[in-house]
ModelCIF file with pLDDT and N, C-alpha, C, O atoms, coordinates in Angstrom:
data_MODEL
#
_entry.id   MODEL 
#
_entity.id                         1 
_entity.type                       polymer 
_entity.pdbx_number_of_molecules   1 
#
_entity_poly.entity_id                      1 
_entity_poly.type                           'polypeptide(L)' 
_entity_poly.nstd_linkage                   no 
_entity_poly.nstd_monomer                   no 
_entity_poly.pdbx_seq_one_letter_code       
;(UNK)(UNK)(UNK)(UNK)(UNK)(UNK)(UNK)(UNK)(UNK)(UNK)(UNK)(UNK)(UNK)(UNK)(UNK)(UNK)
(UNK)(UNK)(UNK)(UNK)(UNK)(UNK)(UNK)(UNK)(UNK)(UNK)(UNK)(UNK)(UNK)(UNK)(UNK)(UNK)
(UNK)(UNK)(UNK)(UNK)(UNK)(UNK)(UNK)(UNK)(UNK)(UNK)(UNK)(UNK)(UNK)(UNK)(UNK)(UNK)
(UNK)
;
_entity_poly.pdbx_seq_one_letter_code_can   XXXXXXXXXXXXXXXXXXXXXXXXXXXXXXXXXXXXXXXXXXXXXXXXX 
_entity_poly.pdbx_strand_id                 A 
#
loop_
_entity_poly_seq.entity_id 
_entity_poly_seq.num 
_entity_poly_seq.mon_id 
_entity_poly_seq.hetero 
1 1  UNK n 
1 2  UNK n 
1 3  UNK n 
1 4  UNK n 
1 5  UNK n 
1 6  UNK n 
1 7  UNK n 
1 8  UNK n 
1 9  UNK n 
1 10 UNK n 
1 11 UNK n 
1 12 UNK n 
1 13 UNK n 
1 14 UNK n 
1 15 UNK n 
1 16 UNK n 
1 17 UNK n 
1 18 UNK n 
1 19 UNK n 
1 20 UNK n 
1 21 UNK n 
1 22 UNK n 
1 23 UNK n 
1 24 UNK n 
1 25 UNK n 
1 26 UNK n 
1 27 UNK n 
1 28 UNK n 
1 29 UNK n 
1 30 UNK n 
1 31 UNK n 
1 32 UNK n 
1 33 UNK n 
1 34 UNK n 
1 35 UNK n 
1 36 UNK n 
1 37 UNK n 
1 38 UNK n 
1 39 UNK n 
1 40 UNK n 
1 41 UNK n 
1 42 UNK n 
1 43 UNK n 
1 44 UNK n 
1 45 UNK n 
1 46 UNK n 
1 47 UNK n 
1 48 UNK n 
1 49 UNK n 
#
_struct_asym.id          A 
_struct_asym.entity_id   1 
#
loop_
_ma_qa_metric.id 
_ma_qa_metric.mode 
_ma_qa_metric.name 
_ma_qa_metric.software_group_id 
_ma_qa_metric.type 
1 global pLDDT . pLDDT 
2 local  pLDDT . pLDDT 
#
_ma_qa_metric_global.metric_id      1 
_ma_qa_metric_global.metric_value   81.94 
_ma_qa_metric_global.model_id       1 
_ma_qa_metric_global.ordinal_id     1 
#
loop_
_ma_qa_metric_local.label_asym_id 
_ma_qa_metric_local.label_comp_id 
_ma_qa_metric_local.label_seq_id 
_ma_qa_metric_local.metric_id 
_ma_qa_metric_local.metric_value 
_ma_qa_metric_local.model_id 
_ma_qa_metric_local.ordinal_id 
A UNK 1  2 75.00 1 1  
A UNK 2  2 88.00 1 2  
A UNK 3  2 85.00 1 3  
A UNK 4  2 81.00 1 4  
A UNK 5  2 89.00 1 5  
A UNK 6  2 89.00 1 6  
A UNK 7  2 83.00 1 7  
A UNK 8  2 84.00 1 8  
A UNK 9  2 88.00 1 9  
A UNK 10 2 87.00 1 10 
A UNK 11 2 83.00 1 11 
A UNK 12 2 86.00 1 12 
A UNK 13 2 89.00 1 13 
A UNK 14 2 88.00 1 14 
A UNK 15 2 86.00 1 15 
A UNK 16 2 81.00 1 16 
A UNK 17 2 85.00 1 17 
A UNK 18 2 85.00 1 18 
A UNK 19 2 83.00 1 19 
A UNK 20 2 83.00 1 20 
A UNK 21 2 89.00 1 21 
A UNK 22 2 87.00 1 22 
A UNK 23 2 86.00 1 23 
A UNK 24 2 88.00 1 24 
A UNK 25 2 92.00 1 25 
A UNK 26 2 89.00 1 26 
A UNK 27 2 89.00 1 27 
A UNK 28 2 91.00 1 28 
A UNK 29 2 88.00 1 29 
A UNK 30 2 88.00 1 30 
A UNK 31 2 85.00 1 31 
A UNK 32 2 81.00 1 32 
A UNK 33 2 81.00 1 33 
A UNK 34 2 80.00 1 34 
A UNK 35 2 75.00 1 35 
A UNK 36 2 75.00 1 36 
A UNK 37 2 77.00 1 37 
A UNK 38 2 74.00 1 38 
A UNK 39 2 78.00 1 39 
A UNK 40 2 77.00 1 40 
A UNK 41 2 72.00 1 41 
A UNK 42 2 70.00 1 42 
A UNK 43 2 75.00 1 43 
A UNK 44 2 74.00 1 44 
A UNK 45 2 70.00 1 45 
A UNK 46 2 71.00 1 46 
A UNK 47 2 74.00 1 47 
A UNK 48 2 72.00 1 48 
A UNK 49 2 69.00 1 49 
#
loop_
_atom_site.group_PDB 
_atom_site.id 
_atom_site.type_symbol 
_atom_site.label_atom_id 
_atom_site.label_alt_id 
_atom_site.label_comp_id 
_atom_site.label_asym_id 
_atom_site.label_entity_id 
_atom_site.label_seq_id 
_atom_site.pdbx_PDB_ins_code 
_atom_site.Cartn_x 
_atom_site.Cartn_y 
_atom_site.Cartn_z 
_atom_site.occupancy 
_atom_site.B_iso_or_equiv 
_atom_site.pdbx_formal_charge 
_atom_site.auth_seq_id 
_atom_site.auth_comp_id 
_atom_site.auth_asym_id 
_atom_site.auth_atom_id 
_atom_site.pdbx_PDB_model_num 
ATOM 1   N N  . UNK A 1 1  ? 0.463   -0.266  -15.256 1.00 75.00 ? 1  UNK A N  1 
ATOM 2   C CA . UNK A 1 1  ? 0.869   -1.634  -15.044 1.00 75.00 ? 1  UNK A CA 1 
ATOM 3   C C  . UNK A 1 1  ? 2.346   -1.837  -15.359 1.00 75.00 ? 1  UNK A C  1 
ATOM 4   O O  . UNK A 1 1  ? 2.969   -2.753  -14.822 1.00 75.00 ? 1  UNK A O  1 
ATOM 5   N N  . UNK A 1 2  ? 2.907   -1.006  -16.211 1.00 88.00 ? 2  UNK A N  1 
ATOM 6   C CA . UNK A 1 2  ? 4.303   -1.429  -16.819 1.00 88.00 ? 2  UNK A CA 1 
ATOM 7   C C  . UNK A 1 2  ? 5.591   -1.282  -15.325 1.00 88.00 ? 2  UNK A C  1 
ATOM 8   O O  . UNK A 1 2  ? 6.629   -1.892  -15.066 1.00 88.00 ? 2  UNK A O  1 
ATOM 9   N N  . UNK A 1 3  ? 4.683   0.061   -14.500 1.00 85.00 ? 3  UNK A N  1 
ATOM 10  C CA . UNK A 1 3  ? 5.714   0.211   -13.164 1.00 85.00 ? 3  UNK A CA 1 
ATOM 11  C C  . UNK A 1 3  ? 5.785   -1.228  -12.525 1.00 85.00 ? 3  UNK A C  1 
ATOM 12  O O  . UNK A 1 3  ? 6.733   -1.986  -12.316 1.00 85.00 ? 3  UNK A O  1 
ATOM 13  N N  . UNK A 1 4  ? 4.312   -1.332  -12.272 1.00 81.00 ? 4  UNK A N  1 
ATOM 14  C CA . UNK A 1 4  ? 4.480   -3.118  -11.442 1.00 81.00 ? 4  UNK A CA 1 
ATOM 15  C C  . UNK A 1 4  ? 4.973   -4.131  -11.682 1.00 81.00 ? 4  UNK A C  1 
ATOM 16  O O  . UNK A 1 4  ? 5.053   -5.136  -10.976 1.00 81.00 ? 4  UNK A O  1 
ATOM 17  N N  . UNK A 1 5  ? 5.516   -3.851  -13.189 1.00 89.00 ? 5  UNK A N  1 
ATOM 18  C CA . UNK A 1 5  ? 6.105   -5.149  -13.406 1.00 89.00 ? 5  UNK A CA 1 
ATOM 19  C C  . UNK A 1 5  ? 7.548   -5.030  -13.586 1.00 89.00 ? 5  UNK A C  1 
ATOM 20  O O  . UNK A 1 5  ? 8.390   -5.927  -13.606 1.00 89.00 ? 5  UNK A O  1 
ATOM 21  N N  . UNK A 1 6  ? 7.733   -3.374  -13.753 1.00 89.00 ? 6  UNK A N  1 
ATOM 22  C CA . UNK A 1 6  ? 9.444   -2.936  -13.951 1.00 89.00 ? 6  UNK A CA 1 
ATOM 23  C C  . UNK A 1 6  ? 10.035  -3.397  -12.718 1.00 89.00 ? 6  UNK A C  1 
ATOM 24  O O  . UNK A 1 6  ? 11.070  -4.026  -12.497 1.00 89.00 ? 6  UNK A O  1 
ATOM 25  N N  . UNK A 1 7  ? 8.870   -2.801  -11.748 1.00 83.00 ? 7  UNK A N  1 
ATOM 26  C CA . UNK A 1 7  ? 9.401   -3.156  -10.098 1.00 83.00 ? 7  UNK A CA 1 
ATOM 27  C C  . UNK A 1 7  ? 9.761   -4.480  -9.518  1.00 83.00 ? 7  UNK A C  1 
ATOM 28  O O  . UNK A 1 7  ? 10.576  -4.655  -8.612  1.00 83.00 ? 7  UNK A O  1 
ATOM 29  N N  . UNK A 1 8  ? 8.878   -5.645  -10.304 1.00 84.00 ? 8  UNK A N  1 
ATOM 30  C CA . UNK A 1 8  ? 9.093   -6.300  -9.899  1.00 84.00 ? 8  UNK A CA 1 
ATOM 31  C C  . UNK A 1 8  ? 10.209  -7.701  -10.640 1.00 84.00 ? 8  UNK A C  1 
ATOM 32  O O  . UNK A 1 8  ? 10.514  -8.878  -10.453 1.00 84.00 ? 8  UNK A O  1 
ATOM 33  N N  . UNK A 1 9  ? 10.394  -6.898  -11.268 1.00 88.00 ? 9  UNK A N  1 
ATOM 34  C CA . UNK A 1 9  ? 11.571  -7.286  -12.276 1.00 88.00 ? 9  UNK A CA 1 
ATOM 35  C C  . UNK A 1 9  ? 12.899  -6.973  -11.246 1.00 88.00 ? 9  UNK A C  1 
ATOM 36  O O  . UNK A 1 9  ? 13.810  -7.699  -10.847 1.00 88.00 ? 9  UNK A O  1 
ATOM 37  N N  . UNK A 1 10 ? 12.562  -5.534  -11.010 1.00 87.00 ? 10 UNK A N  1 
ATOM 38  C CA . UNK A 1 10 ? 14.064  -5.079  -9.925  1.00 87.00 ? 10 UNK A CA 1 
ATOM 39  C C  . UNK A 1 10 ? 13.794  -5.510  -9.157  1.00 87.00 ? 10 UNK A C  1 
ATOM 40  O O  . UNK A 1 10 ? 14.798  -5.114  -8.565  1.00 87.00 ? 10 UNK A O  1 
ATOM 41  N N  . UNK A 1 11 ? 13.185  -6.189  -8.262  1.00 83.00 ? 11 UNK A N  1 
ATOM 42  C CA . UNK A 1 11 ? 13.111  -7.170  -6.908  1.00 83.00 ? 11 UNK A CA 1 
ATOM 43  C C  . UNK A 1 11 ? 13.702  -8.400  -7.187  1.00 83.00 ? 11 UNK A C  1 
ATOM 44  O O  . UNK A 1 11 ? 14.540  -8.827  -6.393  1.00 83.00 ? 11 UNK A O  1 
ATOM 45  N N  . UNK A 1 12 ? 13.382  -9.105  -8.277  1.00 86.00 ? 12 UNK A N  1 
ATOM 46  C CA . UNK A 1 12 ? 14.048  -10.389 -8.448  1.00 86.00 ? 12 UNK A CA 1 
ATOM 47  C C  . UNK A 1 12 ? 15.170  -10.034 -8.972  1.00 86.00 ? 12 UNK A C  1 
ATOM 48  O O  . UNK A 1 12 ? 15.885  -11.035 -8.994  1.00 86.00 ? 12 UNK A O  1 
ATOM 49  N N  . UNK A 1 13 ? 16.080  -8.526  -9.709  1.00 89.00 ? 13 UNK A N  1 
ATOM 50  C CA . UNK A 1 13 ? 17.457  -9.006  -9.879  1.00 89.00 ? 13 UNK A CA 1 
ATOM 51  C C  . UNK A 1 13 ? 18.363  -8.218  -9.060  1.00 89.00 ? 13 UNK A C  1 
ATOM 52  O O  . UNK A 1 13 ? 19.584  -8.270  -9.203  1.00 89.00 ? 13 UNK A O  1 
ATOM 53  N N  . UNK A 1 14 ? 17.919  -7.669  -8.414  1.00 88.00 ? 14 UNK A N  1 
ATOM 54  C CA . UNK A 1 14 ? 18.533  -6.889  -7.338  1.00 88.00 ? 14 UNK A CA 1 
ATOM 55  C C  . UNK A 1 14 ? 18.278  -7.436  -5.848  1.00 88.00 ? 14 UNK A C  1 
ATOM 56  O O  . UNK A 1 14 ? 18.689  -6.763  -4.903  1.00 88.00 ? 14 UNK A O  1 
ATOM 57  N N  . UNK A 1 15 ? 17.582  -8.694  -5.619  1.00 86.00 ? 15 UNK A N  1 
ATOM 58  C CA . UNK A 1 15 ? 17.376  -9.015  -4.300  1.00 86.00 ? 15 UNK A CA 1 
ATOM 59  C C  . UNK A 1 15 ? 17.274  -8.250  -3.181  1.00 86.00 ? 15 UNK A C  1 
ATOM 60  O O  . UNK A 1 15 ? 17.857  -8.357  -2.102  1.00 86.00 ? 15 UNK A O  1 
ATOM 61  N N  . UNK A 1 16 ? 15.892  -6.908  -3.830  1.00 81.00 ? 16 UNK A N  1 
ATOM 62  C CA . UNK A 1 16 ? 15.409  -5.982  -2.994  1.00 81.00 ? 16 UNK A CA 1 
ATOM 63  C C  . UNK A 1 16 ? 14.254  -6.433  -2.120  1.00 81.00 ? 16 UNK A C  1 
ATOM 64  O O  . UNK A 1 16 ? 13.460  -5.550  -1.797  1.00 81.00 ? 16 UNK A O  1 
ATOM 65  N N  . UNK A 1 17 ? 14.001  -7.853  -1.618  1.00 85.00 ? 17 UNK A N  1 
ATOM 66  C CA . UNK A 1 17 ? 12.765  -8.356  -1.234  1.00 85.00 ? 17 UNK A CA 1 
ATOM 67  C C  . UNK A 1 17 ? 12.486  -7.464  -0.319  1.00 85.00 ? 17 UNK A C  1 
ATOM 68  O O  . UNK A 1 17 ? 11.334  -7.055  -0.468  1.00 85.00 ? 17 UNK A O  1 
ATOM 69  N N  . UNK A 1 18 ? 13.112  -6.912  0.692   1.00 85.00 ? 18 UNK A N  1 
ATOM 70  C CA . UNK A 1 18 ? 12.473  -5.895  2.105   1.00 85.00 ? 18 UNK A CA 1 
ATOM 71  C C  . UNK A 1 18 ? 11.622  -5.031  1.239   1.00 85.00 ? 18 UNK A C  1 
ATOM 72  O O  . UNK A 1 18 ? 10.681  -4.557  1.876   1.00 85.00 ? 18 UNK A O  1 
ATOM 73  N N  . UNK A 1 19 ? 11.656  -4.689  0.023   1.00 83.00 ? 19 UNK A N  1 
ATOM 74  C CA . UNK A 1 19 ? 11.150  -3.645  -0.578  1.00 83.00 ? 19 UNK A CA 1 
ATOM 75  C C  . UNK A 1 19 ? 9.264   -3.462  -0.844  1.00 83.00 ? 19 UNK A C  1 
ATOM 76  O O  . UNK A 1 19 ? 8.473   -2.525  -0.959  1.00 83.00 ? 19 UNK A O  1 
ATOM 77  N N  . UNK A 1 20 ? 9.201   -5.080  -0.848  1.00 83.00 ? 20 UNK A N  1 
ATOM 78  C CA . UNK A 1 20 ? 7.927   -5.591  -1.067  1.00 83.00 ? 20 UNK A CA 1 
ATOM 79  C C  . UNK A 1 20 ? 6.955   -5.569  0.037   1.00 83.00 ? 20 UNK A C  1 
ATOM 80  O O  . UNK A 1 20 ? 5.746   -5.400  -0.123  1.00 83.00 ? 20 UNK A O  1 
ATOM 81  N N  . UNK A 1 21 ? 7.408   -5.706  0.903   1.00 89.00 ? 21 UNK A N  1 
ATOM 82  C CA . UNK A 1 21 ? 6.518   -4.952  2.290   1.00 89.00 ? 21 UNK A CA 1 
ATOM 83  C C  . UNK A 1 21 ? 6.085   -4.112  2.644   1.00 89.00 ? 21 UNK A C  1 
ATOM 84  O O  . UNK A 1 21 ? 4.964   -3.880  3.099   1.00 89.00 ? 21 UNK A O  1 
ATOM 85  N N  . UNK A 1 22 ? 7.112   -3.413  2.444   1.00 87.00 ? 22 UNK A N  1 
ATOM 86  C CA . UNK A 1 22 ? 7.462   -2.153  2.637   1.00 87.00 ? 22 UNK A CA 1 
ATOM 87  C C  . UNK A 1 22 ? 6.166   -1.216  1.524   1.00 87.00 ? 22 UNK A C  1 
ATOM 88  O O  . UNK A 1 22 ? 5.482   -0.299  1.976   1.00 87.00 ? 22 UNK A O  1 
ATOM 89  N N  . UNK A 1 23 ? 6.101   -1.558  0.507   1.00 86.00 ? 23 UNK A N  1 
ATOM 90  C CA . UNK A 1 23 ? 5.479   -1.052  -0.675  1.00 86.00 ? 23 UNK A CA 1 
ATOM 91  C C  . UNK A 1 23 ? 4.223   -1.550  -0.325  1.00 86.00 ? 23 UNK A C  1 
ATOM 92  O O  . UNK A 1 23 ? 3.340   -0.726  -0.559  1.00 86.00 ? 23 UNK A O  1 
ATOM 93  N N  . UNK A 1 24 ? 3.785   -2.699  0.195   1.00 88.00 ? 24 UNK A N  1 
ATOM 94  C CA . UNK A 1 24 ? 2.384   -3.299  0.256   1.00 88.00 ? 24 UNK A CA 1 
ATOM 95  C C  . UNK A 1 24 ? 1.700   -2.100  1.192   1.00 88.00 ? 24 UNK A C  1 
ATOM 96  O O  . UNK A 1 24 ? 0.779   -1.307  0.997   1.00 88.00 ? 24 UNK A O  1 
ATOM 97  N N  . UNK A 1 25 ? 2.729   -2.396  2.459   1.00 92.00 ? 25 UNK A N  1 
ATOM 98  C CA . UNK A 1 25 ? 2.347   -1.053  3.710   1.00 92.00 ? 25 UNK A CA 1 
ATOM 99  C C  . UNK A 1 25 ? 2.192   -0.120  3.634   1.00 92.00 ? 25 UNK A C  1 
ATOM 100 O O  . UNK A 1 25 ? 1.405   0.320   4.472   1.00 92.00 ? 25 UNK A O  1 
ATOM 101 N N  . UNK A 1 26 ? 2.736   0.822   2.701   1.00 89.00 ? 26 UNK A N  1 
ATOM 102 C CA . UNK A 1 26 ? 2.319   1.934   2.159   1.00 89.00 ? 26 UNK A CA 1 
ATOM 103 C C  . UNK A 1 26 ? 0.895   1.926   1.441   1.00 89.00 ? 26 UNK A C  1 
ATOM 104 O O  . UNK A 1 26 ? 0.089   2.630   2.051   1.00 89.00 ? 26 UNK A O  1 
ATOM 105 N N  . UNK A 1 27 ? 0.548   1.513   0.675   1.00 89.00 ? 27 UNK A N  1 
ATOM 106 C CA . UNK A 1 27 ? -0.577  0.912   -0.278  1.00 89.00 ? 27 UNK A CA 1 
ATOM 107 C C  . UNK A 1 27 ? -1.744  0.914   0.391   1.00 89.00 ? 27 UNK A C  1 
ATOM 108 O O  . UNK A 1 27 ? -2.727  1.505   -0.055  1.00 89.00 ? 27 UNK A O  1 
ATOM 109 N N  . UNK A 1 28 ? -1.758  0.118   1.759   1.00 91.00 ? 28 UNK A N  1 
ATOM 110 C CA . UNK A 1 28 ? -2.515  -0.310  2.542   1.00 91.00 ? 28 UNK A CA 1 
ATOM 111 C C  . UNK A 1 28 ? -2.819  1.304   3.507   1.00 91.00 ? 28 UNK A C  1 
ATOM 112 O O  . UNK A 1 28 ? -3.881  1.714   3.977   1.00 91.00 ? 28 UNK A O  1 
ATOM 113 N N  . UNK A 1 29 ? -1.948  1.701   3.530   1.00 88.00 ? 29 UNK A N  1 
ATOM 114 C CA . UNK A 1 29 ? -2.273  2.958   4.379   1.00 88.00 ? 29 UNK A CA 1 
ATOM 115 C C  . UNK A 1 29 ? -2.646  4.255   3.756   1.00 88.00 ? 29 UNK A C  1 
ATOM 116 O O  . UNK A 1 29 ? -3.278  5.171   4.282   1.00 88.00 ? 29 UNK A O  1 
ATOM 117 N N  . UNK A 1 30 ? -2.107  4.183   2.432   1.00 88.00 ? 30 UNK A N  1 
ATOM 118 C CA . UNK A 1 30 ? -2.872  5.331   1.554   1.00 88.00 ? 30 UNK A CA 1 
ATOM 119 C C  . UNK A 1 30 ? -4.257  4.969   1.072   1.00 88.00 ? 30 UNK A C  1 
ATOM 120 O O  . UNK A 1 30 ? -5.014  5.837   0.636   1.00 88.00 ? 30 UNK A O  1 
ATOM 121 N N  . UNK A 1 31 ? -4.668  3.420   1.161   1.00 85.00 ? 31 UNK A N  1 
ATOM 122 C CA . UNK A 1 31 ? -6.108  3.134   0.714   1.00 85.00 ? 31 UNK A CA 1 
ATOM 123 C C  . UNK A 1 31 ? -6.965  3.558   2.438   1.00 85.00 ? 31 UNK A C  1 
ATOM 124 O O  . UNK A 1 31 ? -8.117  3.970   2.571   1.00 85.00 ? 31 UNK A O  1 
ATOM 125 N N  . UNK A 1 32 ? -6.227  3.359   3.250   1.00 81.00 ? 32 UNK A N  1 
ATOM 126 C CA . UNK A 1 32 ? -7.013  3.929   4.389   1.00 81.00 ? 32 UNK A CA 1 
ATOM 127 C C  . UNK A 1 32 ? -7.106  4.851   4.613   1.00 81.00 ? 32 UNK A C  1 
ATOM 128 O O  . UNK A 1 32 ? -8.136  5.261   5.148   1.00 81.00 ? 32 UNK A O  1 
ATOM 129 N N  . UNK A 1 33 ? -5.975  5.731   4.290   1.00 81.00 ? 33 UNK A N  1 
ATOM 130 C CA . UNK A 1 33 ? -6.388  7.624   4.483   1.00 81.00 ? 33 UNK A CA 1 
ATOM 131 C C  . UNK A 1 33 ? -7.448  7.823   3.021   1.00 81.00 ? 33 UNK A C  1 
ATOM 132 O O  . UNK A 1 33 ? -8.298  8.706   3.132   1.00 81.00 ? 33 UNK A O  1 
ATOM 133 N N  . UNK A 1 34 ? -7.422  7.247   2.043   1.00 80.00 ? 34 UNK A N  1 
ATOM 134 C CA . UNK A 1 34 ? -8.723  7.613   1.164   1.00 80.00 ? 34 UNK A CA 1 
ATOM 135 C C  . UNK A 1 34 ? -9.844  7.063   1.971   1.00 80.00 ? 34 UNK A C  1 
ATOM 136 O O  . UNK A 1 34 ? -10.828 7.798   1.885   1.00 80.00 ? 34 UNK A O  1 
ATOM 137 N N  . UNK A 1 35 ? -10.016 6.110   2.661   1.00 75.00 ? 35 UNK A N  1 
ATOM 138 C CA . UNK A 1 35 ? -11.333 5.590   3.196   1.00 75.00 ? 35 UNK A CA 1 
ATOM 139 C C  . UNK A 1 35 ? -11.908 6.638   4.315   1.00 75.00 ? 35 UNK A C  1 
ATOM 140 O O  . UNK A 1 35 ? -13.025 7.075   4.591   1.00 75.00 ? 35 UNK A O  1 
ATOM 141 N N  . UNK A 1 36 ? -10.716 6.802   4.768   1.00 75.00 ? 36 UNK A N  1 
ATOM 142 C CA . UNK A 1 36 ? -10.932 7.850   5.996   1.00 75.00 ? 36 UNK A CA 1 
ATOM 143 C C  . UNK A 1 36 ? -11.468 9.173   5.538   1.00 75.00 ? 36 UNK A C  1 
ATOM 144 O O  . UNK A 1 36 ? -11.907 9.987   6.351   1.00 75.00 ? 36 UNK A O  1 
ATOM 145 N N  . UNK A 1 37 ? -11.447 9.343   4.570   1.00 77.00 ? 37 UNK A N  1 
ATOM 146 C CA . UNK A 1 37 ? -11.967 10.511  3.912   1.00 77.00 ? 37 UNK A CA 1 
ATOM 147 C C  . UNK A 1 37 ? -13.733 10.998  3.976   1.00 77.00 ? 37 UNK A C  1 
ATOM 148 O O  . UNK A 1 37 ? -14.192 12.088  4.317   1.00 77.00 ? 37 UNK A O  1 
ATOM 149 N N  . UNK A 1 38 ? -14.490 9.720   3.502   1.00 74.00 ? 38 UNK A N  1 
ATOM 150 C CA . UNK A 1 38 ? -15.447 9.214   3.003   1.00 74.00 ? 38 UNK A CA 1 
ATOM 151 C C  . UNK A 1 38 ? -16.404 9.328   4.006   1.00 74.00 ? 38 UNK A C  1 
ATOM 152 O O  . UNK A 1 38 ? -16.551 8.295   4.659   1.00 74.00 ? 38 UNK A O  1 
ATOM 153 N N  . UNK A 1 39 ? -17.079 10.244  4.315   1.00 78.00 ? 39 UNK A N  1 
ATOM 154 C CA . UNK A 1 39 ? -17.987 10.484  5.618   1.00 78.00 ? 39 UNK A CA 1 
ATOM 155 C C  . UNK A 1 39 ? -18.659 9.405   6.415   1.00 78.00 ? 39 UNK A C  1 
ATOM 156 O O  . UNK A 1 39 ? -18.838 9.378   7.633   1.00 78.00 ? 39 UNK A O  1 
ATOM 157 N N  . UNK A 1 40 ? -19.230 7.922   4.893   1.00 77.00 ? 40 UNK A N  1 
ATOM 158 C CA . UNK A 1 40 ? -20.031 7.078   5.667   1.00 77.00 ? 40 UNK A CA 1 
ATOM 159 C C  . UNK A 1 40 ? -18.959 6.066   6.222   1.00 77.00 ? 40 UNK A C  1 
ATOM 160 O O  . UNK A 1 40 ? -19.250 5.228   7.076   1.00 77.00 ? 40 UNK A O  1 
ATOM 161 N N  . UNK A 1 41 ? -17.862 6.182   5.752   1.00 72.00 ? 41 UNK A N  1 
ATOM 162 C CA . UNK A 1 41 ? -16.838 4.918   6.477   1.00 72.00 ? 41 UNK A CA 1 
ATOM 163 C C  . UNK A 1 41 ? -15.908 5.297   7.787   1.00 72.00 ? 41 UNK A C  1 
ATOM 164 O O  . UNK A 1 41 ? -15.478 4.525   8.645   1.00 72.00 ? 41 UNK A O  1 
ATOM 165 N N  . UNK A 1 42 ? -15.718 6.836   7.667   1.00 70.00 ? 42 UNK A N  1 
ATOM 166 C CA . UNK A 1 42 ? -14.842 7.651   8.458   1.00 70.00 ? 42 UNK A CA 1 
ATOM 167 C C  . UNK A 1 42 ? -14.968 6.767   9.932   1.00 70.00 ? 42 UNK A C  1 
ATOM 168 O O  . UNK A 1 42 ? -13.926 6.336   10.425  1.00 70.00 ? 42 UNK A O  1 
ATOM 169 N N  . UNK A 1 43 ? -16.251 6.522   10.595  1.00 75.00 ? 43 UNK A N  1 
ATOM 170 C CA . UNK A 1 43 ? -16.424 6.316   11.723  1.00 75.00 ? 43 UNK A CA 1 
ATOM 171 C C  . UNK A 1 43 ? -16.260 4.887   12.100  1.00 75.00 ? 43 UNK A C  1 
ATOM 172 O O  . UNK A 1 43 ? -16.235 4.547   13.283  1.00 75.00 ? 43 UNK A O  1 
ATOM 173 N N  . UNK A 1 44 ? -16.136 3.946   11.004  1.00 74.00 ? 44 UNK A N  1 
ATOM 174 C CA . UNK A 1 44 ? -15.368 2.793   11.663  1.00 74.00 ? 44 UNK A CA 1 
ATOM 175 C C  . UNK A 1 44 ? -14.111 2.475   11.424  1.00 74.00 ? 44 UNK A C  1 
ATOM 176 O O  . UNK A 1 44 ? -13.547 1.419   11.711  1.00 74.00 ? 44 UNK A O  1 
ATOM 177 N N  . UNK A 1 45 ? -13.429 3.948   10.587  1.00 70.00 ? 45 UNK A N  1 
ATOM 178 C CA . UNK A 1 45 ? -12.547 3.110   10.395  1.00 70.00 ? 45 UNK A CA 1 
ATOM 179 C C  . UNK A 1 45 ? -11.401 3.641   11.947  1.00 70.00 ? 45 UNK A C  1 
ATOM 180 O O  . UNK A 1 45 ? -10.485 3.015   12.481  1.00 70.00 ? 45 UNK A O  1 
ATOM 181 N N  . UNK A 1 46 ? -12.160 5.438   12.361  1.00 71.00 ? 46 UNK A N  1 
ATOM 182 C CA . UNK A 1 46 ? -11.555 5.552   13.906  1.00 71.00 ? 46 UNK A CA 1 
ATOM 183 C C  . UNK A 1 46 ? -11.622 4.794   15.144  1.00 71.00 ? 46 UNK A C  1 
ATOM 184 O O  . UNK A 1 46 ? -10.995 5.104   16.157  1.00 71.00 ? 46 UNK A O  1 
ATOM 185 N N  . UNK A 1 47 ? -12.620 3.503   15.006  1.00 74.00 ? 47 UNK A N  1 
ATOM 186 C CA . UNK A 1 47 ? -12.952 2.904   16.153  1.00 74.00 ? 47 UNK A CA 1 
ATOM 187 C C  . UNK A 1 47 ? -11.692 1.598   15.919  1.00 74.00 ? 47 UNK A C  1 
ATOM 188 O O  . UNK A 1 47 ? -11.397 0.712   16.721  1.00 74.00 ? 47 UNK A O  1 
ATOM 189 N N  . UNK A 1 48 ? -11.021 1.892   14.332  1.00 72.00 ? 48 UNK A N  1 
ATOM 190 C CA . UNK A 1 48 ? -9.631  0.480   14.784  1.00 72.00 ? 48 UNK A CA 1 
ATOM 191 C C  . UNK A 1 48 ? -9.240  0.900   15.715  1.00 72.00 ? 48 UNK A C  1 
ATOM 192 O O  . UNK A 1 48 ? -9.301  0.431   16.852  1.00 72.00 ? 48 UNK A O  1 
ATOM 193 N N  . UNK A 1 49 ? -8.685  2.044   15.275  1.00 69.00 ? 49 UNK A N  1 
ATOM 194 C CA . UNK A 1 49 ? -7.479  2.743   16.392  1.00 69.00 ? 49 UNK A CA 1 
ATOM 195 C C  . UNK A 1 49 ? -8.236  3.338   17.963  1.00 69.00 ? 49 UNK A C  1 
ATOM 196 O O  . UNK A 1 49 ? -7.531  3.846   18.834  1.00 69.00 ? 49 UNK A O  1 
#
């Protein structure tokens, strides 16, 4: 927890906001390559794409 909040300490004094997207999107796509992993979810998660 201490990163999430160091980080977001440097967003508000460095006016890195692009950074926060950017970081969500990543997040979001490494929780989907773990899902994709997972034999019983694997198959819906190929029918997004």
């Amino acid at each position: 927890m201490s990163f999430l909040r160091e980080f977001w300490k440097f967003l508000r004094v460095r006016k890195k906001w692009w950074l926060a997207p950017l970081l969500v999107l990543m997040a979001l796509l490494g929780g989907l390559l773990v899902l994709a992993q997972t034999p019983a979810v694997a198959p819906f998660i190929y029918t997004i794409f």
